[in-house]
C-alpha positions in Angstrom: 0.9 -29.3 -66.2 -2.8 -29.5 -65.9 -3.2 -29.4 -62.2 -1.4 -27.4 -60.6 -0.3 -27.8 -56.8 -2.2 -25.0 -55.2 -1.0 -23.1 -52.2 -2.9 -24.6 -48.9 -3.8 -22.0 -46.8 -5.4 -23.0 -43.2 -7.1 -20.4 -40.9 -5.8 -19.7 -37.6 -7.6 -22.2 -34.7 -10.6 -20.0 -33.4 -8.7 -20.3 -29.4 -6.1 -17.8 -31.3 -6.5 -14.2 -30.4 -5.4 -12.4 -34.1 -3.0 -9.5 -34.2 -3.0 -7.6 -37.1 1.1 -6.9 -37.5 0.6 -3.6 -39.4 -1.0 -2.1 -36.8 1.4 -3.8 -34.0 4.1 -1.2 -35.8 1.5 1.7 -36.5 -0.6 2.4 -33.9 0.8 2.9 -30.6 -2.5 1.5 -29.0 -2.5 -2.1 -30.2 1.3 -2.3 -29.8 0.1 -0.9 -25.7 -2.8 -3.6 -25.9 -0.7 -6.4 -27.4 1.7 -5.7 -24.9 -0.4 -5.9 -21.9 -1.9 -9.3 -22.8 1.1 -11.1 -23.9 2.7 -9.5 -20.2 -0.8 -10.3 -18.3 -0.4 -7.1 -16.9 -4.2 -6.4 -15.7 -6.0 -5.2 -12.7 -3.5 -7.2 -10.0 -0.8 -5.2 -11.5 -2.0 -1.9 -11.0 -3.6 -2.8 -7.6 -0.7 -3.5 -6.5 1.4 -0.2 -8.2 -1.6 1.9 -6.8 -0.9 0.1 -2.9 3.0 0.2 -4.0 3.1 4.0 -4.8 4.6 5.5 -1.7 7.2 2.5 -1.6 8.7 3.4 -4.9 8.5 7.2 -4.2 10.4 7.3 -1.5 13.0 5.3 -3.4 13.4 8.1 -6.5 15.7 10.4 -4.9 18.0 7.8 -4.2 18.0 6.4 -7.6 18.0 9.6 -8.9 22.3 9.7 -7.4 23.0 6.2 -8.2 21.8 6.5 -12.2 24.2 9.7 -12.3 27.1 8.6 -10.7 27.0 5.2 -13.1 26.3 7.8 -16.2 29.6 9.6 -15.3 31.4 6.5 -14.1 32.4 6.4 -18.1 33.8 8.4 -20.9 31.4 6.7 -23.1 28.4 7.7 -21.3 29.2 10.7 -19.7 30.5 12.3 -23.2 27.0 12.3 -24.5 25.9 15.3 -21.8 28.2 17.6 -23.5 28.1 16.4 -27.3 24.2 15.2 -27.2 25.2 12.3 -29.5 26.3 9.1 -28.7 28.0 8.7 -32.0 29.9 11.9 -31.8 33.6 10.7 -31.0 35.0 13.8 -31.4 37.0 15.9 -28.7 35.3 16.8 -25.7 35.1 20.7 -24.8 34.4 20.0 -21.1 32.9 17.0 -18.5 30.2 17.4 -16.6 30.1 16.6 -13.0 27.3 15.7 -10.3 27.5 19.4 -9.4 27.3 21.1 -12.7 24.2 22.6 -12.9 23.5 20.8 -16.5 23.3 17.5 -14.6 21.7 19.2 -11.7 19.0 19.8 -14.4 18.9 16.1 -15.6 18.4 14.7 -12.1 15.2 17.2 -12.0 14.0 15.6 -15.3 15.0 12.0 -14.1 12.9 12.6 -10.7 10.1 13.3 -12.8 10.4 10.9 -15.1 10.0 8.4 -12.3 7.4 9.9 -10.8 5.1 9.5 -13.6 6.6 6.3 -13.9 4.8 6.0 -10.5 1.9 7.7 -11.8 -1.7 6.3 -13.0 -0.9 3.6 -15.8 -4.5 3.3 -16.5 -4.1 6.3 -18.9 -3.2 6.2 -22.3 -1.7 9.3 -22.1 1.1 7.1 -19.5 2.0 5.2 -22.5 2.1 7.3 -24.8 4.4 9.6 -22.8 6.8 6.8 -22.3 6.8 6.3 -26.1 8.0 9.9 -26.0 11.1 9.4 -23.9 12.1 7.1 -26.5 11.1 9.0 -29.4 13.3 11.8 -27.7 15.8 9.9 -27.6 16.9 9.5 -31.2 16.9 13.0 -31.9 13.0 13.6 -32.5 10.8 15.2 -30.3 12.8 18.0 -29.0 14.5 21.3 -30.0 17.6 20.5 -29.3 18.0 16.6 -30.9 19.6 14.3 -28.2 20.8 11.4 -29.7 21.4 8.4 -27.1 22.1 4.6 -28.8 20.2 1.6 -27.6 23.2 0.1 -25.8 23.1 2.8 -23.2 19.4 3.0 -22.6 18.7 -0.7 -22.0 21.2 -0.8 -19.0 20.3 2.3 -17.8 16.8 0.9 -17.9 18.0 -2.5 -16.1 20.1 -0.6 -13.6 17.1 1.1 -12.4 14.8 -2.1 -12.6 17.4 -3.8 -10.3 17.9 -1.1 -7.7 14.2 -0.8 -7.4 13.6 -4.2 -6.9 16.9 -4.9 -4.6 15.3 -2.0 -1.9 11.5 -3.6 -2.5 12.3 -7.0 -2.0 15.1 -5.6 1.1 11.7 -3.4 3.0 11.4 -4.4 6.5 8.0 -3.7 7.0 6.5 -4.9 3.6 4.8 -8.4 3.4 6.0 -11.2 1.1 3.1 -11.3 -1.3 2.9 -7.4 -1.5 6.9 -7.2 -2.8 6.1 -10.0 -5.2 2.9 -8.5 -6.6 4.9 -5.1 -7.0 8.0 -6.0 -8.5 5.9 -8.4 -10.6 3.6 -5.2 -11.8 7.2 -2.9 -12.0 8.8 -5.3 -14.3 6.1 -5.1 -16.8 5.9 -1.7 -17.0 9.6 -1.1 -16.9 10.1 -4.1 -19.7 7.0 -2.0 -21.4 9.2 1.3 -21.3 11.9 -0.9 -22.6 10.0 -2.3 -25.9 9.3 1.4 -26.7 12.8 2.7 -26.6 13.9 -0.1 -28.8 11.7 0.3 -31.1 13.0 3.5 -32.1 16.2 1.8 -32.7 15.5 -1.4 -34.4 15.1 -2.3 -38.2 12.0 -3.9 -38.0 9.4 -3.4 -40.0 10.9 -0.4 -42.0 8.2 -0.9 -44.6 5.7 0.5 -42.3 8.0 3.4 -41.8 6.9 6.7 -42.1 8.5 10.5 -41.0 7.3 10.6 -37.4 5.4 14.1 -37.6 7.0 16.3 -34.4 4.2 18.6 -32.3 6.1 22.0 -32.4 4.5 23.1 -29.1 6.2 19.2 -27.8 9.6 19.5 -29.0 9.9 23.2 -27.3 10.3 22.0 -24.1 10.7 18.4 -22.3 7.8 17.2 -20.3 5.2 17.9 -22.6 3.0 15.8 -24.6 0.6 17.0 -27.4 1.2 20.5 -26.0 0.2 19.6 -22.4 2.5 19.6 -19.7 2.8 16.0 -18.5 5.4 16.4 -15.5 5.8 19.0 -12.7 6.6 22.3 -12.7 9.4 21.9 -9.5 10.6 18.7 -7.7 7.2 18.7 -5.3 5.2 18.3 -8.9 3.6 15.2 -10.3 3.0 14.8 -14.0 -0.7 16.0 -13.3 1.0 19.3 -12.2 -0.4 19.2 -8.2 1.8 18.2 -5.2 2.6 14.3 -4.9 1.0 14.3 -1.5 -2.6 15.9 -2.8 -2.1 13.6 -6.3 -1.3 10.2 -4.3 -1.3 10.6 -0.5 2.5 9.6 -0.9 4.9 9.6 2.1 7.2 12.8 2.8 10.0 12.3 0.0 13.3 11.1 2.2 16.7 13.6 1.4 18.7 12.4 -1.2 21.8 10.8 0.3 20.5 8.3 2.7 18.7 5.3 2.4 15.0 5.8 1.7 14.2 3.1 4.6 16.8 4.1 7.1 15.3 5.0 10.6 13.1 2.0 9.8 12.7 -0.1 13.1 14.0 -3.9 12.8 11.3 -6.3 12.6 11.2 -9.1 15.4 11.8 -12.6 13.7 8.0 -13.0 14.7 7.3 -10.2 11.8 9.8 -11.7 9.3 7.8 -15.0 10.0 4.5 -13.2 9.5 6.5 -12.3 5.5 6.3 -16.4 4.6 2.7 -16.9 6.0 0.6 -13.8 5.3 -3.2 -13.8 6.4 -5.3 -13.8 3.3 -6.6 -10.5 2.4 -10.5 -9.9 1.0 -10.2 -9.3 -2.4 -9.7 -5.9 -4.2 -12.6 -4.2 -5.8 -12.2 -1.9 -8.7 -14.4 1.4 -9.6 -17.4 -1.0 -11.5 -17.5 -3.3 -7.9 -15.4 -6.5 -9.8 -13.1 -8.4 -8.0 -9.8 -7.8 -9.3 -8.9 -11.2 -8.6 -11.5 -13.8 -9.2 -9.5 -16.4 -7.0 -5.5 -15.8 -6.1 -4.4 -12.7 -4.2 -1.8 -10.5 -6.5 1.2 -12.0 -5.8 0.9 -15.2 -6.2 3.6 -17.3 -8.6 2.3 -19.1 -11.9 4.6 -21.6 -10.7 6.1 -22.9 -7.2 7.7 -25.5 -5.9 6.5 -27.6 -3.1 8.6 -30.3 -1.4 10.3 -30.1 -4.7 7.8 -30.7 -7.3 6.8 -27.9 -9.9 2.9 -26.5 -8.8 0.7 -24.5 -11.3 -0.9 -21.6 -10.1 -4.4 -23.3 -10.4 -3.3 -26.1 -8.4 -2.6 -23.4 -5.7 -4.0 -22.7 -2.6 -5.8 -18.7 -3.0 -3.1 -17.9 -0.8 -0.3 -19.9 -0.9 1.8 -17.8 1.4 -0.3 -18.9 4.4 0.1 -21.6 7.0 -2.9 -23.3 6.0 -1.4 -23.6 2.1 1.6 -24.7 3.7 0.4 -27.4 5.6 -1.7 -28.4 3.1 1.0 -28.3 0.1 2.7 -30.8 2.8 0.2 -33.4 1.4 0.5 -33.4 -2.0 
């Protein structure tokens, strides 16, 4: 045939922000940057994990237990901390307990894991430490290969996420808004640290695979990255290597086997009243003197309902947590 039927090809509308898929899989700072925007995690999100940092510390110890003891609640999981291989269904030589010293050793590492967890996320050294943990986790990245499927870590992950957010959302003294904007920054990250476990697991785009190349000086020891030392020396250590108190100004760390807001005073009703309708706040200012938030304080919902219709966040009062925006949702 003399005319052919050509492909049509149509450009992308210029409202569409392009991402270029190769280097979504090969560089580990447009996966990071591709991740942020599709998350909107921004400058709310780490005001409130900078404001949030004490909370969450003096919830790690207690995690710290509750992780182990749900580790070596099965034979399935708990296997892997003598064999180092989730696929290894062999016999067992022995069973570690919470007072072996080898998991001793692991709740050290898991106390300091969260603590940079807690740590300054405006760094891409964060991210690309997080990318570690789940580089290390299919036998790369260390001198002795741990090997640790998917189907344990995303739990294990999501175990943690609700704990965290079940004591947050639980804190006496902490106002509505502030628990929202914090477990709305910690999800992100933790669904962040999720996407780069997985995607040591997945089969996606195996074209772009290539032989990850292993630092030498890295895969000597855990806690390092690029042949620095990213988390403590001891428990009192931050990933910076200087005290948590000096590093954040955090809160004395509460002993392990209590509740990390025990001793806590109960509020009046008057204070649980003050959770619904919090006083608007002046706005954040970052390092360059911009507002953080050009109009809602962090917080506040995309969506809410009010006298049970559906509300956009634009259609929002700035601080819809406050009697005024209460009264005034009345008349919509």
């Amino acid at each position: 045939m003399a005319d052919q039927e050509q492909e049509h090809h149509v450009e992308a509308p210029p409202s569409m922000e392009h991402i270029d898929r190769t280097e979504l899989y090969t560089s580990l700072p447009v996966r990071i940057q591709f991740l942020h925007s599709f998350l909107e995690f921004g400058p709310e999100d780490v005001a409130a994990l900078i404001a949030g940092q004490k909370y969450v510390k003096a919830l790690i110890p207690a995690i710290v237990n509750i992780v182990y003891k749900k580790l070596l609640k099965y034979d399935i999981t708990a296997r892997v901390f003598t064999t180092r291989n989730s696929r290894d269904e062999g016999p067992v030589t022995s069973w570690a307990t919470e007072d072996s010293a080898q998991i001793m050793h692991r709740k050290m590492f898991l106390r300091w894991y969260l603590t940079k967890l807690n740590s300054d996320c405006t760094r891409m050294e964060y991210w690309e430490y997080l990318d570690k943990v789940g580089l290390m986790h299919v036998g790369k990245g260390r001198k002795n290969p741990l090997h640790v499927e998917y189907v344990f870590l995303g739990p294990c992950l999501g175990f943690i996420q609700d704990a965290m957010f079940e004591a947050i959302l639980s804190h006496p003294r902490l106002e509505l808004y502030r628990k929202i904007a914090l477990i709305k920054a910690l999800g992100k990250v933790i669904w962040i640290q999720n996407d780069l476990m997985e995607r040591w697991h997945n089969t996606d785009a195996l074209e772009f695979l290539e032989e990850e190349p292993i630092d030498e000086d890295d895969a000597l020891k855990e806690g390092y990255l690029h042949g620095k030392q990213v988390l403590g020396e001891d428990d009192a250590s931050t990933v910076l290597g200087r005290p948590i108190e000096e590093a954040t100004h955090l809160m004395d760390g509460m002993s392990m086997g209590r509740c990390p807001f025990s001793g806590m005073a109960r509020p009046d009703p008057a204070h649980l009243e003050r959770q619904r309708a919090v006083p608007s706040r002046p706005a954040v200012v970052n390092a360059s003197g911009n507002g953080l938030s050009e109009y809602h304080i962090p917080g506040t919902p995309r969506l809410k309902l009010v006298n049970g219709r559906t509300v956009l966040k634009q259609n929002l009062d700035p601080n819809p947590f406050s009697d005024a925006a209460a009264s005034d949702e009345k008349k919509i």
